[in-house]
N, C-alpha and C positions, 0 to 999 in steps of 0.2 A: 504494500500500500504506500510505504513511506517513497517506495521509486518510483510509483504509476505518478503521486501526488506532483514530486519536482518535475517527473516531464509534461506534465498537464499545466505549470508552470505555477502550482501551489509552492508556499515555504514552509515546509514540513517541520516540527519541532517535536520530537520524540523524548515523552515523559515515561520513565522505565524506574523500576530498583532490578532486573537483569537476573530475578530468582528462577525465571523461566526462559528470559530472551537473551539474544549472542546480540552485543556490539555491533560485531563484527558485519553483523547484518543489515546494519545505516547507513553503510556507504559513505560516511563522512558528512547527512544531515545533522542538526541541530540536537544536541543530547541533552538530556538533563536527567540525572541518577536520582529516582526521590520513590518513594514510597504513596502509593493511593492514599493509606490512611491520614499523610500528612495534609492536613487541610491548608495551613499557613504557606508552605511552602509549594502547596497546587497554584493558592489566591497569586502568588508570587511572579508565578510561571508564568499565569496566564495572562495576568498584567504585564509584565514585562516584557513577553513577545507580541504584545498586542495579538492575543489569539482569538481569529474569528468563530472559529470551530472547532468542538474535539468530536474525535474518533476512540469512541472504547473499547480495547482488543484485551484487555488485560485481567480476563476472567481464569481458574483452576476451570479444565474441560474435562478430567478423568469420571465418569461414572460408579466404575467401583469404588474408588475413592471417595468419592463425593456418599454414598452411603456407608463408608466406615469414618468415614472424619465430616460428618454433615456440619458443626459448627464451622471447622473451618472456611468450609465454600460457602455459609452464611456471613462470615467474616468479611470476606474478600469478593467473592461477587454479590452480595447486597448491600452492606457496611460501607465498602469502600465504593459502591458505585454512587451510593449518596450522599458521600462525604465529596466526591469529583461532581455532581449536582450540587450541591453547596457552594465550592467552589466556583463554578460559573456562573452561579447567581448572584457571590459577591462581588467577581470581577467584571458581572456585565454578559457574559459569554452568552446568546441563547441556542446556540445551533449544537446537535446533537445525535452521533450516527453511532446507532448501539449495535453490538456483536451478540444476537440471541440466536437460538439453537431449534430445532425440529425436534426435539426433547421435551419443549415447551406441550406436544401433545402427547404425549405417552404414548398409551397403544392405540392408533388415530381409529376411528369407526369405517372411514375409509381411504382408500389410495386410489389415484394422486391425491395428496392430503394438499386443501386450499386453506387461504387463512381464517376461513371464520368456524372450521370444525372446534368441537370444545376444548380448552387446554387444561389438560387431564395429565400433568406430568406425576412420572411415578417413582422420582429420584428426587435426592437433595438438590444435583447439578440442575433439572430439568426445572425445578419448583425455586430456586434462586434465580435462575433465568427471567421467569416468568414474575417472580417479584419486582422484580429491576425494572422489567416493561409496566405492570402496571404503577411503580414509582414516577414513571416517565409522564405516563398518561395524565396521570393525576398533578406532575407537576407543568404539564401542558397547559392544563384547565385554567389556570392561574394568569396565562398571559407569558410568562417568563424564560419560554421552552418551546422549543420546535425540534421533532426529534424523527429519527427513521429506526425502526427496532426490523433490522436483518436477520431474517430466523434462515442460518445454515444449515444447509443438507453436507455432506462430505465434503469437505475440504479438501485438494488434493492438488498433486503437481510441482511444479517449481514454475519460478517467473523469471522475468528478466531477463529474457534468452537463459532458463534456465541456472542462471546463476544464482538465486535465491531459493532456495528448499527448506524442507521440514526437518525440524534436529529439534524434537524431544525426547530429554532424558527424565526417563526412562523413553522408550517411544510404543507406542501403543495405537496407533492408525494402522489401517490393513496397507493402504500398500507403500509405505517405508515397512512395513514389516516382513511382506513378502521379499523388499527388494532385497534387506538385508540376507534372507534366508539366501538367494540367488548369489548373494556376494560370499555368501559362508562365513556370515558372521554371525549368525544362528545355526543350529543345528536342526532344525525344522519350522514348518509356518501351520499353525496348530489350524483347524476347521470346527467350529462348535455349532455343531450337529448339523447334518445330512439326508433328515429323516423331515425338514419342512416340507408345504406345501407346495411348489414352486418346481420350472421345469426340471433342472437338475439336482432338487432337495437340499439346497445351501441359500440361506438369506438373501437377499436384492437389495440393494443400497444405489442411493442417486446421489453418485461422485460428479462433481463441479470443480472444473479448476478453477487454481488461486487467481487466476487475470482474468477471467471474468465475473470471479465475488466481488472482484477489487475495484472493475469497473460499474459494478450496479453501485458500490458506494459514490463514488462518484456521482452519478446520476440522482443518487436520493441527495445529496447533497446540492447540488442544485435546485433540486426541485425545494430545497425546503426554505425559502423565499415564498412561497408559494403556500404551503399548508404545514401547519405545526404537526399533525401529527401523519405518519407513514408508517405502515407496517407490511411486510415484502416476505413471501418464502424464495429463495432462491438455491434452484435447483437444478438439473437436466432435464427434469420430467420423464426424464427414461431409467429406467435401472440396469445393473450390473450386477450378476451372481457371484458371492464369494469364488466360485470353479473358475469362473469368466475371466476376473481377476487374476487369479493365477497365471492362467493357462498366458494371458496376454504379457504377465511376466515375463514366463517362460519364453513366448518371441522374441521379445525386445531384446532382452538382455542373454535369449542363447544359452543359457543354463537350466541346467534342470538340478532340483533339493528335493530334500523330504518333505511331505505332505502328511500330519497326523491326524486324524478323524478322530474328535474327542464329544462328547453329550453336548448337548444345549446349554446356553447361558440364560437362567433365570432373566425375561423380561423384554427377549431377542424376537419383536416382530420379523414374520418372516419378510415382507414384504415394507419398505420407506421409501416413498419416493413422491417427489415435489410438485404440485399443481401453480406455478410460476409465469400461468396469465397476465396475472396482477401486471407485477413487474415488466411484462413485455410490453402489457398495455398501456399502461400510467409513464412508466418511465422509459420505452423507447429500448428497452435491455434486449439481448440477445448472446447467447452462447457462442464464441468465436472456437472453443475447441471443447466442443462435443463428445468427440471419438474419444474412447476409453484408452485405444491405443497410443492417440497423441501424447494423453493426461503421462501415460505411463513412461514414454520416452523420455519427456521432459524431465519425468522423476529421476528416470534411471543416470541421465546426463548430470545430472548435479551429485545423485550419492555417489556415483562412481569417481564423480573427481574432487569429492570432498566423503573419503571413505572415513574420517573420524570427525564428522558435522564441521561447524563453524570451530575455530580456533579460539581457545579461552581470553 
């Protein structure tokens, strides 16, 4: 986002304390080391760079986690997202483009899941989500906010021609996980359960690459001149079976690994995937790489030449 931003000829200022992101990943925009929970030294920021707009990326995304340590992703994506509202209310800031999640419906009633099906989330991650947005809403009402709440489907890919990728430690996305396994730096790429619904009985997930979530931000950002409040599923509208996945690995990158078939993961719709009219409609969006296979090349071009992620 922070590179789409400067070449779109925005001036990017990048508020991190770096417990989850690499530096090394700004490219040399505007840093500032600080912590969410710091109110004073947000108020600070944002005065000081004259900042028109924030962009909030800075939520804990793990789901098992998020039910064994629920406070803390209470902490940090509700706590902290209010206290960065706060902030922009004292410095003046009113523009606001939130990172929410396709979590926010739990197990949807149906697929392509649109935005107005109910939000039934059935995790801490999925229910902090969804508190942050209706925070947003309610501080809409008020006059002092105009905000865009981006509910993501899979994340995925590298940007920038590829030079910008996924490095979470631990990492836990299927396909960094897969890639690793093809580089042999896993010992296997586990499958949870086999036994679904679905053509080849493995999950369907609707993978979006990073450049074009990046550019619907974008677009809700403009638009939001316009209407204080937006709310966007963005998606492919298509799905991809965990096998699919794999297997399109396995092209790219020419390697073949073990594949383990293990039980189901309590709470793993078999079917997720994004009804992303809205978005096409309202904001002009469209998917520039669709193909699962492009999504995966890209991947494969940046882990391969960055086999131990970004540098400390």
């Amino acid at each position: 986002m922070v590179a789409l931003l400067a070449v779109e000829g925005h001036e990017p200022i990048v508020y991190d304390n770096l417990s989850k992101g690499h530096k090394a990943a700004i490219q040399g925009a505007t840093f500032v080391k600080g912590d969410l929970a710091d109110l004073d030294l947000l108020v600070r920021t944002l005065k000081q760079h004259r900042i028109e707009a924030v962009m909030h990326f800075a939520a804990f995304i793990e789901v098992g986690e998020s039910v064994q340590q629920p406070l803390r992703y209470y902490q940090n994506n509700v706590c902290n997202t209010q206290t960065v509202l706060a902030a922009m209310e004292a410095a003046g800031v009113d523009k606001f483009v939130f990172s929410s999640t396709a979590a926010v419906y739990g197990m949807p009633q149906q697929v392509p899941i649109t935005e107005d099906l109910p939000k039934q989330p059935i995790n801490p991650y999925g229910e902090a989500k969804w508190a942050s947005e209706r925070m947003c809403h309610w501080q809409a009402r008020t006059g002092r906010l105009c905000y865009a709440a981006l509910r993501y489907f899979n994340a995925c890919g590298a940007g920038a021609g590829s030079q910008l990728g996924e490095d979470h430690r631990p990492e836990s996305h299927l396909i960094p996980l897969i890639i690793q396994a093809a580089m042999g730096k896993r010992p296997d790429i586990k499958v949870f359960g086999t036994d679904y619904p679905t053509p080849d009985g493995t999950c369907i997930r609707d993978f979006i690459h990073i450049e074009d979530l990046c550019r619907a931000h974008l677009l809700a950002l403009d638009r939001l001149g316009e209407e204080n409040e937006l709310v966007y599923n963005l998606g492919n509208g298509s799905g991809y079976s965990v096998r699919q996945v794999i297997d399109t690995v396995r092209r790219v990158s020419g390697q073949d690994f073990k594949v383990t078939e293990v039980d189901r993961r309590p709470g793993d719709p078999a079917v997720l995937t994004a009804d992303s009219t809205k978005a096409r409609k309202e904001l002009g969006w469209k998917t520039r790489y669709p193909d699962l296979r492009t999504i995966v090349e890209s991947a494969w071009i940046w882990h391969t030449s960055h086999p131990d992620g970004y540098p400390d």
